[in-house]
FIMI-623433 format. One record per residue (C-alpha): residue number from 1; residue in one letter; chain; x, y, z. Coordinates in Angstrom, 1 decimal. Example, Ala and Ser with C-alpha at 12.3 -4.5 7.8 and 13.67 -1.06 7.14 Angstrom:
2
{1; "A"; "A"; {12.3; -4.5; 7.8}},
{2; "S"; "A"; {13.7; -1.1; 7.1}},
***
This chain:
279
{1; "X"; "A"; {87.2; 249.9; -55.5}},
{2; "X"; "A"; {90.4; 249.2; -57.1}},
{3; "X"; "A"; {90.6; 250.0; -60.5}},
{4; "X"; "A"; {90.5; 253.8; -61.1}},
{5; "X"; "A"; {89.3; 255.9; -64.1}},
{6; "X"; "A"; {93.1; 255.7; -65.3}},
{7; "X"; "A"; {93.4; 252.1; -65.1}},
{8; "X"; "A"; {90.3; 251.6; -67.5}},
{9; "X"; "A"; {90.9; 253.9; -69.7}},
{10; "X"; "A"; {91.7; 252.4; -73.6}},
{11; "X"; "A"; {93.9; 255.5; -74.7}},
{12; "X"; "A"; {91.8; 255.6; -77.7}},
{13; "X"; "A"; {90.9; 259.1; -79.1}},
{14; "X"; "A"; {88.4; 260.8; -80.9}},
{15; "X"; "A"; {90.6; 260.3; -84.1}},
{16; "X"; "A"; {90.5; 256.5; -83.6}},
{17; "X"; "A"; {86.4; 256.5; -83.7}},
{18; "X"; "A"; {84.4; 255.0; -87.1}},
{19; "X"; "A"; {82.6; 258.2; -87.9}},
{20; "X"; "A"; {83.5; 262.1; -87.2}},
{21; "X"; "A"; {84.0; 263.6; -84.0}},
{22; "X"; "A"; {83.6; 267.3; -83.6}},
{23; "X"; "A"; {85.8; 267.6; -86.6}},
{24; "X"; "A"; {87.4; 270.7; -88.1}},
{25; "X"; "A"; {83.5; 271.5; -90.1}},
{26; "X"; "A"; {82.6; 271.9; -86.2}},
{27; "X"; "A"; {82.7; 275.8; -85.4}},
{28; "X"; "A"; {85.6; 276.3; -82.9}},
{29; "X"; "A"; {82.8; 277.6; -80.6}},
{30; "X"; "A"; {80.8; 274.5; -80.0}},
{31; "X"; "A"; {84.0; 272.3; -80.3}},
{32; "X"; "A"; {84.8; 271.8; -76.7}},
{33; "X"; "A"; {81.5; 271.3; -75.1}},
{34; "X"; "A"; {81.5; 268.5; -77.8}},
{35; "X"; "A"; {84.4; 267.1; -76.4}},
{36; "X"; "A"; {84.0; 267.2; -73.1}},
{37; "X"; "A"; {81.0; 265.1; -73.6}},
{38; "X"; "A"; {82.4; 262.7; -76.0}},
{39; "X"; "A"; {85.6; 262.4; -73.4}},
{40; "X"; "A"; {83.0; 261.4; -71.0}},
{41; "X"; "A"; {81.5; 259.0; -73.0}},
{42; "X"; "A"; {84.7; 257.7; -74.0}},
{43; "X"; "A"; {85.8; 257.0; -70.1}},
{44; "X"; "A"; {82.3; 255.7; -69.7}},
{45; "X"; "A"; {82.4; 252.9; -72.7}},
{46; "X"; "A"; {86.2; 252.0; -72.0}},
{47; "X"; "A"; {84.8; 250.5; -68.5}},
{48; "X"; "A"; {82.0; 249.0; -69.8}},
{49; "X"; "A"; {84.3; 247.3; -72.1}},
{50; "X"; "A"; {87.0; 247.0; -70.0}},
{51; "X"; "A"; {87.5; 243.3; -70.1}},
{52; "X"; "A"; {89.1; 242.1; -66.4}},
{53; "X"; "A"; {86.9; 244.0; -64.6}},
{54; "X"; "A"; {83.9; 242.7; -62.6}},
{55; "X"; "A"; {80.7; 243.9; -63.5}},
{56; "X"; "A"; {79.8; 245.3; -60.2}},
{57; "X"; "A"; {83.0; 247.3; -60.4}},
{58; "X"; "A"; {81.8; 249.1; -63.5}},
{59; "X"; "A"; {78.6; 249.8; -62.3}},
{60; "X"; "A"; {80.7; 251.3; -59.3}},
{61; "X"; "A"; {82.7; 253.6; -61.6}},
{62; "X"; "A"; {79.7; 254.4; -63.8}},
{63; "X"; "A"; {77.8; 255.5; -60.5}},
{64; "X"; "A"; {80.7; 257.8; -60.0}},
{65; "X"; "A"; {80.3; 259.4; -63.0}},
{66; "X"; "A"; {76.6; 259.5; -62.4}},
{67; "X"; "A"; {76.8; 261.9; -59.3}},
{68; "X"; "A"; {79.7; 263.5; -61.6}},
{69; "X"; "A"; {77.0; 264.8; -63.6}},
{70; "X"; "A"; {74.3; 265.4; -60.8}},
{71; "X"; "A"; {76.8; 267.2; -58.4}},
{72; "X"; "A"; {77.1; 264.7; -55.7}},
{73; "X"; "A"; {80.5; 263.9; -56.3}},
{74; "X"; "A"; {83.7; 265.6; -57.4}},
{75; "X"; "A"; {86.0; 262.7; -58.1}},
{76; "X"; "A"; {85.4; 261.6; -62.0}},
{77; "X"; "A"; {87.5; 265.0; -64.0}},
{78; "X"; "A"; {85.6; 264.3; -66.8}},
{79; "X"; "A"; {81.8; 264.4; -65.5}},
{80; "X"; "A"; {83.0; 267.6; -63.3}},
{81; "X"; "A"; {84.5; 268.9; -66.3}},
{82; "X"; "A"; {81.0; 267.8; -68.4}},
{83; "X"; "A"; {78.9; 269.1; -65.8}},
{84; "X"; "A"; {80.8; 272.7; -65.9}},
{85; "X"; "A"; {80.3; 272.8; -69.6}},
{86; "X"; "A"; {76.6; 272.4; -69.2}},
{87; "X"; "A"; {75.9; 274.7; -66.5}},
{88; "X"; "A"; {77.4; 277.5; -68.5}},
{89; "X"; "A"; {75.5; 276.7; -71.5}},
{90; "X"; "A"; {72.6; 275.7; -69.8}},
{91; "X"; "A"; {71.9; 272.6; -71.4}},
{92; "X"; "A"; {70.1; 269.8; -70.2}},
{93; "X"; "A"; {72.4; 266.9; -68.2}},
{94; "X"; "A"; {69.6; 264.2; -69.6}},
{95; "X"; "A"; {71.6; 262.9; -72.3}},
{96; "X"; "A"; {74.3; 262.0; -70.3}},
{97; "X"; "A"; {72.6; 260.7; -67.8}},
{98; "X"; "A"; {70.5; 258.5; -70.5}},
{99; "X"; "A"; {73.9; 257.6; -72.1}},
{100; "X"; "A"; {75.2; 256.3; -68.6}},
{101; "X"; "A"; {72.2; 254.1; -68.7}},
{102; "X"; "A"; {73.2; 252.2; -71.9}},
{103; "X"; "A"; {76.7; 251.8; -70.5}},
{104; "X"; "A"; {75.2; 250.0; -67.6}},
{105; "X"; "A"; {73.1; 247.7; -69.6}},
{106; "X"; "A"; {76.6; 247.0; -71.8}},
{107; "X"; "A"; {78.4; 246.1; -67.8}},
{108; "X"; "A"; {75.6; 243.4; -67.3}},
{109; "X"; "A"; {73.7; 242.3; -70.2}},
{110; "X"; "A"; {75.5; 240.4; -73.2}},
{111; "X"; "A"; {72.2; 239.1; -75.2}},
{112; "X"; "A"; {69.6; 240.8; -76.8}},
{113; "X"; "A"; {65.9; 238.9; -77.3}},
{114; "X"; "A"; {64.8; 240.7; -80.7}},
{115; "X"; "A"; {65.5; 244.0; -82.6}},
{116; "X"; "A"; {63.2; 245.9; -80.7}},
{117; "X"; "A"; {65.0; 245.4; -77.6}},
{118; "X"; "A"; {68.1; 246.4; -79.3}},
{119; "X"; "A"; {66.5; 249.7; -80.4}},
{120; "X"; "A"; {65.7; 250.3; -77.2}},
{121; "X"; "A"; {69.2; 250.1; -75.9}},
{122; "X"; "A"; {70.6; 252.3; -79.1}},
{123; "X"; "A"; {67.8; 254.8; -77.7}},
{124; "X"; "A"; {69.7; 255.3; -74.8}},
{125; "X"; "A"; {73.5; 254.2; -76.4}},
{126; "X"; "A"; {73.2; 256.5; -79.7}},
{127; "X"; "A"; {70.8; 259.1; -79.7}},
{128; "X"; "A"; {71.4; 261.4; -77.0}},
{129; "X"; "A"; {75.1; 262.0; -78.2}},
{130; "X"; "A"; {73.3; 263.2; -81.3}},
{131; "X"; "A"; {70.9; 265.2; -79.6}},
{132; "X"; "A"; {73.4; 266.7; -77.1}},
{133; "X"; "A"; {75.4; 268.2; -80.1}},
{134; "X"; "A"; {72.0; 269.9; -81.2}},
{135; "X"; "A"; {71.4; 271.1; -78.0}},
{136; "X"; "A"; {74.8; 272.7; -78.4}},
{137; "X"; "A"; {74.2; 274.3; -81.4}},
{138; "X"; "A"; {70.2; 275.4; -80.4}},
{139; "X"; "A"; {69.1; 273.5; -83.4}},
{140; "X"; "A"; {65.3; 272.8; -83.2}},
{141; "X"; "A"; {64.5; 269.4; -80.9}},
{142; "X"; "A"; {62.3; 269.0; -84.2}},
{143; "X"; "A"; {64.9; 267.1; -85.6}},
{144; "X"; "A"; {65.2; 264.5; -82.9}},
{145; "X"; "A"; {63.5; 261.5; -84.8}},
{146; "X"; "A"; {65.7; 262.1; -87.4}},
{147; "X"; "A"; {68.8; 262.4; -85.9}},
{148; "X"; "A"; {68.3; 259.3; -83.6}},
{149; "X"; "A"; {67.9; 257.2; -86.9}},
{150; "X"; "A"; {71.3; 258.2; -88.2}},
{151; "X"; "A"; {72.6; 257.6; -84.5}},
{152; "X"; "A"; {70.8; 254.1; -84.5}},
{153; "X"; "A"; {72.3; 253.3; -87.8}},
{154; "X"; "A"; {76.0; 254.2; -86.9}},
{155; "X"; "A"; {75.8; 252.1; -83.9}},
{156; "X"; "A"; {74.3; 248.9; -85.5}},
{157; "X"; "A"; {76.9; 249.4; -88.1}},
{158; "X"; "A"; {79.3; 249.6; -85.3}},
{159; "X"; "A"; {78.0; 246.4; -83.8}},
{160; "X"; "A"; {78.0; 244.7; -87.2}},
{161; "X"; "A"; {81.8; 245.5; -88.4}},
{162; "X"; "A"; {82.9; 244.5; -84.5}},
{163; "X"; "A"; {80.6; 241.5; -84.4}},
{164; "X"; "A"; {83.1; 239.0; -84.0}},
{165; "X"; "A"; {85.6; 241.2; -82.0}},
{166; "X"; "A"; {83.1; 241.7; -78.9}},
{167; "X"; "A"; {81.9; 238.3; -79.1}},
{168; "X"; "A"; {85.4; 237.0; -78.7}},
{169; "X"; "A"; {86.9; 239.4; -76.4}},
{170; "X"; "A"; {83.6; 240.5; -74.3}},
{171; "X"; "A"; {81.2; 237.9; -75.0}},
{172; "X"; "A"; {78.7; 240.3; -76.0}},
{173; "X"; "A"; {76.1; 239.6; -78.7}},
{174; "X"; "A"; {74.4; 242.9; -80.2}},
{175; "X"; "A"; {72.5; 240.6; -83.0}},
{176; "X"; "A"; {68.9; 239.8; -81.7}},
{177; "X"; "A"; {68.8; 235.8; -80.6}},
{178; "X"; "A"; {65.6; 235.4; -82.0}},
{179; "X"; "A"; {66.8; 236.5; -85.9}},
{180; "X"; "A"; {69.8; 234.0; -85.2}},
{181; "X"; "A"; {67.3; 231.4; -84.4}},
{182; "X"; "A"; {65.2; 232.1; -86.9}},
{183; "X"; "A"; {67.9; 231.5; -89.8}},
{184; "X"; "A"; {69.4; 228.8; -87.6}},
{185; "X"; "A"; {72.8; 230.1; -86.6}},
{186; "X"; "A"; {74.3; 229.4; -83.4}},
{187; "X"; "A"; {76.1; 232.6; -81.3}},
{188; "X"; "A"; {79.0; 230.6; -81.2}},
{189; "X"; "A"; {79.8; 230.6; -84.7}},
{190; "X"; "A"; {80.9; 234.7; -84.2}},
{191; "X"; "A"; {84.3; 233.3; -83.0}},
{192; "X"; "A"; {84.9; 231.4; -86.3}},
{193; "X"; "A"; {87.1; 233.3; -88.9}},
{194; "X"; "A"; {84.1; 233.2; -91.4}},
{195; "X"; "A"; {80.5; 233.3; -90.9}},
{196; "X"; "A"; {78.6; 231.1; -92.0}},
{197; "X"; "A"; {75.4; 231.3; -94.7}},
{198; "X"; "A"; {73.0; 231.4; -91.7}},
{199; "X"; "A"; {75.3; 233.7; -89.6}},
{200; "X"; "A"; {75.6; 235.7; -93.0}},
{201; "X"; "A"; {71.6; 235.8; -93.5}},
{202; "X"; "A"; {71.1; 238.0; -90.4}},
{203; "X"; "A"; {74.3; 240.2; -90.4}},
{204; "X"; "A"; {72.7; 241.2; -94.0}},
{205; "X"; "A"; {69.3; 241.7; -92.8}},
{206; "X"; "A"; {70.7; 243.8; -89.7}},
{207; "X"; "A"; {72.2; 245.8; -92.4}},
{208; "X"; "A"; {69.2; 246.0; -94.7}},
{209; "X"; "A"; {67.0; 247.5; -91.5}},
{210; "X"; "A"; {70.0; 249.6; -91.0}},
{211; "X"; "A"; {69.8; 251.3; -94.7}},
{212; "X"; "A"; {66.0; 252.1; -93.7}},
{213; "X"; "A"; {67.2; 253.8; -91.1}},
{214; "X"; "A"; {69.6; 255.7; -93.0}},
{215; "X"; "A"; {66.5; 256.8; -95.2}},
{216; "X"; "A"; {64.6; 258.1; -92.7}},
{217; "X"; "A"; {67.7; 259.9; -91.6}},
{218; "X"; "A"; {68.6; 261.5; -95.1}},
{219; "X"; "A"; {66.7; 264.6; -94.7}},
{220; "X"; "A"; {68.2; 265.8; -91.7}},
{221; "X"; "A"; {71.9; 267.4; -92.7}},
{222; "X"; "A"; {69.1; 269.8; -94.5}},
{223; "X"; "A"; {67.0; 270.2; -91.9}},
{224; "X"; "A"; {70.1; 271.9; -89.5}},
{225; "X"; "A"; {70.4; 276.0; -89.7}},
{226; "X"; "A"; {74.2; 276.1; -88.4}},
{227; "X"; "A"; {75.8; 275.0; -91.8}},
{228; "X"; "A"; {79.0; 273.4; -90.5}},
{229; "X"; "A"; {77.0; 271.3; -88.8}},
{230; "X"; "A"; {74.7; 270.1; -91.6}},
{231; "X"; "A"; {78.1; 269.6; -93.5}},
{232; "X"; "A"; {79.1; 267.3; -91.1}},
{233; "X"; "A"; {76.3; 265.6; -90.5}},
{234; "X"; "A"; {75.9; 265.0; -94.1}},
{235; "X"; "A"; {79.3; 263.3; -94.1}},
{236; "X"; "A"; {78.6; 261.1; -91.5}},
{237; "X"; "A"; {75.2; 260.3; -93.5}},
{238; "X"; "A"; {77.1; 259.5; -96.3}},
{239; "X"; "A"; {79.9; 257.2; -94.8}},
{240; "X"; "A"; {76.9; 255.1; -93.5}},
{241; "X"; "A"; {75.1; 254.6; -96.3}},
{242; "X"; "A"; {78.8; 253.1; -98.3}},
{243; "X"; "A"; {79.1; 251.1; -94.9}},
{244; "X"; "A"; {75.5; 249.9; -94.3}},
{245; "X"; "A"; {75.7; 248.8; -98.1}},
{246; "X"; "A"; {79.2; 247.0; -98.2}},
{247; "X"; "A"; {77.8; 244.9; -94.9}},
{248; "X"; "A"; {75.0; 244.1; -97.1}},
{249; "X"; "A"; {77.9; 242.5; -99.3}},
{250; "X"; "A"; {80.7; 241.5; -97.4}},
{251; "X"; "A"; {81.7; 239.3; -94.8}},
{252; "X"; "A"; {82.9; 241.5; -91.1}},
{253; "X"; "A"; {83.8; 238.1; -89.7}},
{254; "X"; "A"; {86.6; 237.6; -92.6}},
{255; "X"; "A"; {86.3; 240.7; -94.7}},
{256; "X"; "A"; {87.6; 244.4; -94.8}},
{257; "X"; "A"; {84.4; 246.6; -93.8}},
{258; "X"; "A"; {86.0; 249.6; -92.4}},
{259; "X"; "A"; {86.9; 252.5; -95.0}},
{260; "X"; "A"; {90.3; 253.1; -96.3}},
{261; "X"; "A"; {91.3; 256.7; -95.8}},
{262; "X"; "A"; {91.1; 257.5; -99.3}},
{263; "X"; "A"; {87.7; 256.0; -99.8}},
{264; "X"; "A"; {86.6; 258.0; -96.6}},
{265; "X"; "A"; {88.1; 261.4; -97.6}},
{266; "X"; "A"; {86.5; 261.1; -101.2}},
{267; "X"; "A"; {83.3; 259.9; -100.0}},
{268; "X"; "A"; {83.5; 262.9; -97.3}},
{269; "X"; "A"; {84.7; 265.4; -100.3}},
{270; "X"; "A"; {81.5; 264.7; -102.2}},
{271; "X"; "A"; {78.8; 264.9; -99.2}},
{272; "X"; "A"; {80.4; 267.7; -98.0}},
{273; "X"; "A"; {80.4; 269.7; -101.7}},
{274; "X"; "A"; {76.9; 268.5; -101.8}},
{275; "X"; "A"; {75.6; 269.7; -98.7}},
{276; "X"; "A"; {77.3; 273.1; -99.1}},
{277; "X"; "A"; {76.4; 273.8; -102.7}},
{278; "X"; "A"; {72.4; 272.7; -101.8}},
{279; "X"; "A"; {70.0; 275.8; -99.8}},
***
């Protein structure tokens, strides 16, 4: 194989991501294990996405990282480095290994039929990077459910602010074919500069099943014991729900989603007040 881990690597950062990333409200303690997993997933969506690479060379360098994690192979730094982190803290490789499987799917497969077979793919895309942070912290695998809605609803909001971008650069298509063709829009009409009323109809009703998501997700910054965490979790809560609702409103394909600093630090300022001042 040709291309190595460098050469597909984006250079983006845990600083450049849509929603916190072990952050400062993370105790120093449980920061690195975060971040050697998120570095690993980071390598591991860069070639997925990488766009001038063949498919069966990404499913070549994400089989490397595979026996990264299983021990069968030394030569990916970041799943020996991931690997290390969860031997020592005896925590259970699954979530990677799940998390390799959505990568995979995002090498090969551009379409997806219906909702449900979206949600299936966010089960293996989103929730076990929630549920490995939990396993860091020994919260209670109680609050699974909840925490995989939140992760489900940042990654649908992810898809629906970058809608046009991975359709034009990746010809990927996270919105389910069948709600296209139910309101009557076309998959090509991503690459326009505005969407149109059809096009429009199922980005909003993407979001509005994404806001029930975030509802069954509200309790769970309260249900955490380690507080940090809850306060950051509670952030991240809150930044979906302004998101969720302004693609409810606004155009991705010709419109500013994305937060402004200042609107993301005060809408941080007052989840994480809230969360700290509540039992």
């Amino acid at each position: 194989m040709n291309a190595t881990a460098a050469d597909l690597a984006s250079g983006k950062g845990h600083k450049d991501e849509n929603f916190p990333v072990a952050s400062k409200l993370v105790a120093p303690q449980f920061r690195a294990p975060v971040m050697a997993f998120y570095r690993f997933a980071r390598l591991a969506d860069d070639i997925a996405d990488h766009e001038s690479v063949s498919a069966d060379q990404k499913l070549e360098r994400l089989e490397i990282m595979r026996l990264g994690i299983t021990g069968e192979c030394d030569a990916e730094p970041s799943a020996v480095a991931l690997r290390q982190v969860m031997a020592e803290r005896r925590l259970d490789p699954i979530h990677a290994l799940d998390l390799l499987e959505a990568f995979r799917r995002d090498a090969t497969k551009l379409r997806y039929g219906s909702w449900d077979e979206l949600m299936d793919y966010c089960r293996y895309s989103a929730s076990p990077v929630g549920r490995f942070v939990l396993d860091v912290h020994g919260e209670d695998r109680a609050l699974w459910p909840a925490n995989d809605a939140l992760c489900t609803a940042l990654q649908i909001i992810n898809h629906l602010q970058d809608c046009g971008k991975d359709f034009r650069q990746l010809d990927r298509v996270y919105l389910p074919q069948d709600m296209l063709a139910t309101a009557g829009a076309r998959t090509a009409e991503l690459g326009d500069c505005k969407a149109s009323p059809a096009l429009l109809t199922v980005i909003q009703a993407c979001a509005e099943r994404t806001q029930h998501l975030l509802a069954e997700a509200a309790p769970f910054a309260r249900g955490i014991k380690d507080r940090r965490l809850g306060v950051e979790v509670a952030v991240i809560q809150r930044l979906a729900v302004s998101l969720a609702a302004r693609l409810r409103r606004r155009d991705p394909l010709s419109e500013r989603v994305h937060h402004a600093k200042a609107e993301a630090f005060l809408l941080a300022s007052g989840a994480a007040l809230g969360r700290f001042v509540r039992p």
